[in-house]
C-alpha positions as CSV (number, residue, x, y, z in Angstrom):
1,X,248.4,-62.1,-48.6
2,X,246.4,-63.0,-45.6
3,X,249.0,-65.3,-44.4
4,X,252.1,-62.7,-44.5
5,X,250.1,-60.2,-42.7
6,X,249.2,-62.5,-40.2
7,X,252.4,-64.1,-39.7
8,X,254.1,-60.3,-39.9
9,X,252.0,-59.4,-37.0
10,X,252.3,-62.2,-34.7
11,X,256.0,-61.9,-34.9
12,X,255.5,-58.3,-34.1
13,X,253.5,-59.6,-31.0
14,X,256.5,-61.6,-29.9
15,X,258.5,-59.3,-30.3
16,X,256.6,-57.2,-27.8
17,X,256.3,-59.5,-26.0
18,X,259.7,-60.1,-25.9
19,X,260.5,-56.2,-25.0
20,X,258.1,-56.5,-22.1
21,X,259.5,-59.3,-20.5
22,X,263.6,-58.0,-20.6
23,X,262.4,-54.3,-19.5
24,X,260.2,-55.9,-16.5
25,X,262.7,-58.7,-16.1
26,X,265.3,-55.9,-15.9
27,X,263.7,-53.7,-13.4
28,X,262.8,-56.2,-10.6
29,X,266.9,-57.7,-11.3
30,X,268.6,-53.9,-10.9
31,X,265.7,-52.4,-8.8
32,X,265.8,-55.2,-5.5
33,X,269.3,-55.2,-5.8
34,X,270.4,-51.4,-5.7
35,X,267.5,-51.3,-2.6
36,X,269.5,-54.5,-0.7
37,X,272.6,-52.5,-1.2
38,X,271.0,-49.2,0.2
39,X,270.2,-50.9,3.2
40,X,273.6,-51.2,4.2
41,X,274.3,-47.3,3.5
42,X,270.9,-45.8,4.0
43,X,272.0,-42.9,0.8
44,X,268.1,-43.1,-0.2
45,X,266.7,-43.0,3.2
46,X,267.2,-44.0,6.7
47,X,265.5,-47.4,6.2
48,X,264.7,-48.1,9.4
49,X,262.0,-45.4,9.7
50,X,260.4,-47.5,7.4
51,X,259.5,-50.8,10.0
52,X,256.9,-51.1,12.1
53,X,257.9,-52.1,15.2
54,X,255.6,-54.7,15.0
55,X,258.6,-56.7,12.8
56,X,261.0,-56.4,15.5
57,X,259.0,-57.4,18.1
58,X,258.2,-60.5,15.9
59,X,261.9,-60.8,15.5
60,X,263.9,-59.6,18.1
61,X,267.0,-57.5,16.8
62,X,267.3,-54.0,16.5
63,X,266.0,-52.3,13.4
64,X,269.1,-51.8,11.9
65,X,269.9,-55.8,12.2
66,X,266.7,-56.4,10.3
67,X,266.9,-54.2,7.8
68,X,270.4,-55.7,6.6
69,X,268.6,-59.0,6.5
70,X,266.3,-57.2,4.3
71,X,269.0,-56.1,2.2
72,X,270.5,-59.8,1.6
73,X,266.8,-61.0,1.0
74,X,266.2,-58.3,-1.9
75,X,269.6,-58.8,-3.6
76,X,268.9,-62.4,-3.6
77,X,265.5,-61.6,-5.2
78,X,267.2,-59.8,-7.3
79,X,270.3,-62.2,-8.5
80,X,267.0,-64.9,-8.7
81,X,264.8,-62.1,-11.5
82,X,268.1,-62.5,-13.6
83,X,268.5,-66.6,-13.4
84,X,265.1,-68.1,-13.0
85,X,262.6,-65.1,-13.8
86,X,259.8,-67.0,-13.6
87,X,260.2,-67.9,-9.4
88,X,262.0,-64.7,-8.9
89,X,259.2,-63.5,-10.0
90,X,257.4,-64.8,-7.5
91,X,259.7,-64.0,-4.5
92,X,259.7,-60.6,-5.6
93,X,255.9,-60.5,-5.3
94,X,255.8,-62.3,-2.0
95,X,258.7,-59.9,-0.8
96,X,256.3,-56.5,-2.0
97,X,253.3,-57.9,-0.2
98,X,255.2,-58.2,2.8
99,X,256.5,-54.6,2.3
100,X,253.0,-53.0,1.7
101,X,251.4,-55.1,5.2
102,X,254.5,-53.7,6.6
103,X,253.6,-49.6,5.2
104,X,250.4,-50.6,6.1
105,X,250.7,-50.8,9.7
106,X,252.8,-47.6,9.7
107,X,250.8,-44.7,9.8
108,X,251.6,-42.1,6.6
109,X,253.1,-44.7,4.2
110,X,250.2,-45.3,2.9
111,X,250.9,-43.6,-0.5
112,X,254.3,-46.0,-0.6
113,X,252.1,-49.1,-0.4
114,X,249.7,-47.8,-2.9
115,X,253.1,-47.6,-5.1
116,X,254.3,-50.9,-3.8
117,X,251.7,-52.5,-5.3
118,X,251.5,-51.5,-8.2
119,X,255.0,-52.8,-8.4
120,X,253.3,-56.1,-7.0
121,X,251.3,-56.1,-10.1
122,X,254.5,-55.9,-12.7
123,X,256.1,-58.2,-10.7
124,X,253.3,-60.5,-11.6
125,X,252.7,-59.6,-14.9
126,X,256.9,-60.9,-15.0
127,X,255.3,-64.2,-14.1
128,X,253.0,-64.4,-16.5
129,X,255.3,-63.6,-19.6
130,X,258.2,-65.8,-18.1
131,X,255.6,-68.9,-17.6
132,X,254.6,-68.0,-21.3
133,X,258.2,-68.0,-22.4
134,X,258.6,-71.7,-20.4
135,X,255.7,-72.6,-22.4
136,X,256.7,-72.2,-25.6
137,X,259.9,-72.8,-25.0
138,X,258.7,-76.1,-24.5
């Protein structure tokens, strides 16, 4: 009896598991992408407002420049989340660190970096149940 109650609940477990990686798989593929999209038609926000000009005097091109490369970077991250989760994964959280030293320097985003990073932390929790997937999978 012990044994069918054990095995019931581990496949329960992965089953969970499972759930957790497509709806956090999911997110970072649809989320990146619809925001490299919306930086090409600024319907959520006039991006630009959102760099410090710090980036652009790193990089010299005007704001709007950079933020289209932004866009192509994001829906890259995003087509990568769908195909290889487990480096997308990565990229993503890379990409939202960047974003948050970015808010950071700007003052009264502060609020959107504290939000950006908890996305940084479900990107990495992606990681760690794609690299578990690998694993097994193994």
């Amino acid at each position: 009896m012990s044994s069918i109650t054990a095995g019931s609940s581990e496949l329960r477990s992965q089953a969970l598991e499972h759930q957790a990686f497509l709806l956090l798989r999911t997110i970072f593929t649809v989320a990146p992408i619809l925001f490299g999209l919306d930086k090409f038609f600024n319907l959520l926000t006039d991006w630009t407002h959102c760099l410090a000009p710090l980036a652009t005097d790193i990089i010299p091109v005007s704001p709007e420049l950079f933020m289209y490369a932004v866009g192509v970077v994001e829906i890259a991250a995003g087509i990568l989340v769908a195909l290889r989760p487990k480096l997308g994964s990565v990229v993503v959280s890379l990409w939202l660190l960047g974003i948050i030293v970015n808010l950071l320097i700007l003052p009264g985003y502060f609020d959107v970096a504290l939000r950006d990073f908890g996305l940084l932390i479900g990107a990495l929790a992606l990681n760690r149940l794609a690299s578990a997937r690998t694993a097994l999978q193994r």
